[in-house]
LUMPA-452111 format. One record per residue (C-alpha): x, y, z. Coordinates in steps of 0.5 Angstrom, whole numbers, plus 500, padded with zeros to 3 digits. Example, Ala and Ser with C-alpha at 12.3 -4.5 7.8 and 13.67 -1.06 7.14 Angstrom:
2
525491516
527498514
This chain:
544
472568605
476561603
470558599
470566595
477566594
476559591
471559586
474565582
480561581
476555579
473559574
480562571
482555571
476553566
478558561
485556560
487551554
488545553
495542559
501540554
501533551
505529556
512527553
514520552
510515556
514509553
521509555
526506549
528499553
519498554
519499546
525494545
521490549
514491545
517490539
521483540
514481543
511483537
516480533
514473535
506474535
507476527
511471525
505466528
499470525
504470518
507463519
502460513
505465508
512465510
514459504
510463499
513464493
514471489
508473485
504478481
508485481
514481486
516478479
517485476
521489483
525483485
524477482
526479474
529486476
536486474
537491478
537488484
540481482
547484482
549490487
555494483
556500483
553501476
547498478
546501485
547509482
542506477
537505483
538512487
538515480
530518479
531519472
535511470
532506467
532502473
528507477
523507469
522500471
519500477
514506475
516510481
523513485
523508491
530507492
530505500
525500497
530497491
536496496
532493501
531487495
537488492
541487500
536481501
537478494
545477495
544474501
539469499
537470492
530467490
529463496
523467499
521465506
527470508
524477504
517474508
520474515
523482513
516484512
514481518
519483522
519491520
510491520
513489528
517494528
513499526
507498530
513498537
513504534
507507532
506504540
511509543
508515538
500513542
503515548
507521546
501523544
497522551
495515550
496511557
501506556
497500557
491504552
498505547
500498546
493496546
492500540
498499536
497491537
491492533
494495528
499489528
493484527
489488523
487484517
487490512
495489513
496482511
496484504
501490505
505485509
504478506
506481499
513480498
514487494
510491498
517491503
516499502
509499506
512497513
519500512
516506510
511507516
517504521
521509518
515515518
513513526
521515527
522520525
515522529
518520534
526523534
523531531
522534537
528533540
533531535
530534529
537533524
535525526
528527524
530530518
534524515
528518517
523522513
527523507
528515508
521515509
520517502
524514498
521508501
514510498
511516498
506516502
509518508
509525505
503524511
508524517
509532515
503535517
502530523
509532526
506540526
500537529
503534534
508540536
501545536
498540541
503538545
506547548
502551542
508552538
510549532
517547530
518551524
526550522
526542522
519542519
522547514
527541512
522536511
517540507
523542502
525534502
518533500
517539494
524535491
522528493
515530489
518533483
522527481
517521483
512525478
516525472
518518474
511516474
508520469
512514464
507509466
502514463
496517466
491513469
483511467
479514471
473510474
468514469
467520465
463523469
465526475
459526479
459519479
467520481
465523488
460518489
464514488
471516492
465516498
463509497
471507497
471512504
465507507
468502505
475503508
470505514
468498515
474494514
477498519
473497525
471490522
475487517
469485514
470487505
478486506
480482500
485480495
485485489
479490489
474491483
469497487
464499480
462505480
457509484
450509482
445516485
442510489
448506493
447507500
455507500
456513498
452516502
455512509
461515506
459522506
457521513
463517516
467523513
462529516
463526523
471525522
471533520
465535526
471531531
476535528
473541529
472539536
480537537
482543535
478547539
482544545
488543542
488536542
493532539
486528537
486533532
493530528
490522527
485525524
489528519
494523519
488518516
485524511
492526509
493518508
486517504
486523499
491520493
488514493
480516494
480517486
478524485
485523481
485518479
489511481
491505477
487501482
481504485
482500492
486496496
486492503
494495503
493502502
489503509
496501512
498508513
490510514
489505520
493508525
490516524
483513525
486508530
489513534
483518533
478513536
482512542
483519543
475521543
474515547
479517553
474523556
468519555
472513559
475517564
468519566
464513566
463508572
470505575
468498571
468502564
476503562
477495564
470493560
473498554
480495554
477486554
473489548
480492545
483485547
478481544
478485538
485484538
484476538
478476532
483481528
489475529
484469527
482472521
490475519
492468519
487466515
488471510
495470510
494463508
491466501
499468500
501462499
498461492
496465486
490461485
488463491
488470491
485470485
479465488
479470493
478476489
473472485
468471491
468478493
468481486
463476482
462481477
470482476
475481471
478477476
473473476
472472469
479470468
478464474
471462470
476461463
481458468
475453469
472453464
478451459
481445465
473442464
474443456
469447455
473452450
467456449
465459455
473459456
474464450
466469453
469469460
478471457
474477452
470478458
475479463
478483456
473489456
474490463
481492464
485484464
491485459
496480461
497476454
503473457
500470463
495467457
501463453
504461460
498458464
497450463
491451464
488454458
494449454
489446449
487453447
493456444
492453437
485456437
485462433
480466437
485465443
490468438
485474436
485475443
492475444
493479439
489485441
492485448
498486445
496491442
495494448
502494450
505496442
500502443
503504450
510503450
511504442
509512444
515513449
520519449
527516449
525508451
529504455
532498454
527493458
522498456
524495448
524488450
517489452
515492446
518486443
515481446
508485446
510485437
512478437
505476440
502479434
506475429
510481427
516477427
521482423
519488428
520484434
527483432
529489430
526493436
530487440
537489435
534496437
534495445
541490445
546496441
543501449
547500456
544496460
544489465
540485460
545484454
545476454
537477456
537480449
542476445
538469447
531474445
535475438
537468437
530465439
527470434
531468429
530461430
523461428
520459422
């Protein structure tokens, strides 16, 4: 009779749905203590890149941002101003980002090794957090560090870490995993965190569906009134940085035909795949071609993004906060896929905020199957993840070597893009320091017709020296700032630094009087660059 009464409830208990996700498996003082261990790890793997100096877009953010070099109360309304010139320059409404810099400048200035060590010490802090937001999820403790300690070492991270200006990447993620962390019971604290969040960078938009996915899975309720709040910061965080990025004008797409976008936007998708669980193909500055019907990418794509969808559908049918890392990492991949397009197709430093979804997913549809293998499975599983840990961290620290330089960045994005317009114009660098002018100019009109237009960096870099009385070298200049004359001469209302652009890119022409005047025309505005101006003025006047 007792064996009878059992076996009905035993049915009953199959049917029932998923148990609650357990609450906050790390308390507050075991995330202090992961994250000052996490501090000093990354500061090792990272230390080849702390001395190294602003380059590539560090130079326009902070290191020639006159925005940042001074902090008044002019310049800081400026920056919290979506429609300002200070937030026009940077082509995107981040004003957490800017103050970081401007903070950091007026303490050390140009010294860099100090706006490294922030990076670092916020990529740490993120990854504590992402640890604790593992475990709130239902990871065990040991199995949560463990994971967000790959995500700390992961190679595809060094970029967004190493690179001084993509200060916004981990600030966005440490504040978007705390604010995961305070919504469910101090939701006003949640809000505040993720408003930051976003005016950090707006990627952390991802943090709004993964917040309801985690409430669902954790009592089947979605917590509506503070989502509500972070949904309405969103919609007015969204209308402002779109009408500031629209300045910088629509980007091209990678082909006309769309067919080729979406076998293209699949290939990316198996490409992220692979550096994800690998870290092999991470590097500096990607140039993916387009997908041709044949590329077997495309189609790893559409496989790796139909076993991602087959798991959702598991994860929901549990109501398991699997389901939430799945969408983290879709939600995190689709601005950046190019079925819109993206100025630059790819890059190591957008899977920053895709990592943990996928990361977070893996381990979660991992668990069961674990749990009911042999006794010796969980600690086979846990050496691998250790020893994936250990080859992820060798390979950060050599990659961080890479920020040290600019000309090894270049290297690197030539080795993995032969056929690239990086590597054409490190072929003319070449080139041009053997004295071979010839195939210096093919490899710079190559480099040209495949998208290279920074004609500045050619008058400054010593090593194309004895090309710039060469005519041909001065046609080329010529026609790449053309490009710029073309862009910024059509802008509505420009700015005064957006003038000065157009005066430079003129004066590269020999369009002397044009020049000038647009530089008269820029120094009569308000703005922080009236003595920039007046020396601009006086040295085009002294020409001859």
């Amino acid at each position: 009779m007792a064996r009878r009464r059992a076996e009905p409830q035993k049915a009953r208990s199959r049917s029932k749905p998923a148990p609650a996700v357990a609450e906050a498996a790390l308390a507050p003082r075991d995330v202090v203590l992961l994250g000052v261990l996490f501090a000093v790890l990354a500061l090792g793997i990272y230390a080849p890149a702390l001395s190294g100096p602003f380059l590539s877009d560090d130079l326009h953010y902070v290191a020639t941002n006159p925005y940042v070099h001074s902090l008044t109360l002019e310049n800081v309304r400026a920056i919290l101003d979506p429609r300002s010139p200070a937030t026009v320059f940077v082509v995107n409404y981040a004003p957490v980002h800017l103050l970081l810099h401007a903070l950091t400048w007026q303490v050390v200035g140009e010294q860099t090794t100090a706006y490294h060590v922030i990076n670092v010490l916020l990529h740490a802090v993120g990854s504590a957090l992402l640890a604790a937001v593992f475990a709130r999820a239902g990871i065990p403790r040991l199995a949560a560090a463990g994971a967000a300690l790959v995500f700390l070492l992961h190679p595809a991270n060094v970029e967004a870490v190493a690179w001084i200006s993509q200060a916004k990447t981990p600030a966005a993620f440490a504040l978007s995993m705390g604010a995961l962390l305070a919504h469910p019971r101090r939701p006003v604290l949640g809000t505040l965190l993720f408003g930051l969040a976003l005016l950090a960078k707006p990627t952390a938009a991802f943090a709004l569906p993964v917040a309801a996915l985690l409430d669902w899975a954790r009592d089947g309720r979605v917590r509506a009134a503070p989502l509500a709040a972070w949904a309405l910061l969103l919609a007015g965080y969204a209308f402002a940085e779109f009408a500031t990025h629209q300045r910088s004008g629509a980007a091209e797409a990678i082909s006309d035909d769309p067919l080729v976008r979406l076998r293209t936007s699949f290939a990316i998708a198996a490409r992220y795949a692979c550096m994800s669980l690998t870290s092999i193909g991470v590097a500096a500055f990607h140039e993916p071609a387009p997908s041709g019907p044949a590329d077997p990418l495309w189609i790893a794509g559409v496989v790796a993004i139909a076993a991602i969808a087959a798991r959702s559908v598991v994860a929901l049918r549990r109501r398991s906060a699997e389901l939430a890392f799945w969408v983290w990492a879709g939600v995190s991949f689709l601005p950046i896929s190019q079925l819109f397009p993206f100025l630059y197709p790819m890059a190591d430093r957008y899977l920053y905020f895709i990592l943990p979804g996928l990361i977070g997913g893996i381990v979660l549809a991992l668990r069961a199957p674990i749990a009911r293998a042999p006794a010796w499975a969980p600690r086979a599983a846990g050496a691998a993840a250790l020893a994936l840990a250990l080859a992820f961290g060798a390979h950060s620290n050599a990659r961080a070597a890479l920020w040290a330089s600019p000309l090894k960045l270049l290297n690197d994005s030539a080795e993995h893009y032969p056929n690239g317009r990086t590597a054409r114009l490190v072929e003319a660098r070449r080139a041009a320091q053997r004295g071979d002018d010839e195939a210096a100019l093919a490899a710079l009109r190559r480099a040209w017709e495949l998208g290279f237009n920074r004609y500045e960096q050619l008058q400054s870099d010593p090593a194309f020296a004895n090309l710039q009385s060469d005519p041909r070298f001065l046609a080329l200049v010529r026609e790449m700032a053309g490009w710029w004359v073309a862009r910024f001469a059509v802008k509505p209302e420009p700015t005064q630094i957006e003038l000065r652009t157009l005066a430079l890119a003129y004066l590269a022409r020999g369009e002397r009087d044009t020049a000038l005047a647009t530089l008269e025309r820029a120094r009569a505005m308000p703005g922080p660059l009236a003595q920039q101006l007046a020396q601009d003025i006086a040295d085009v006047k002294s020409m001859r």
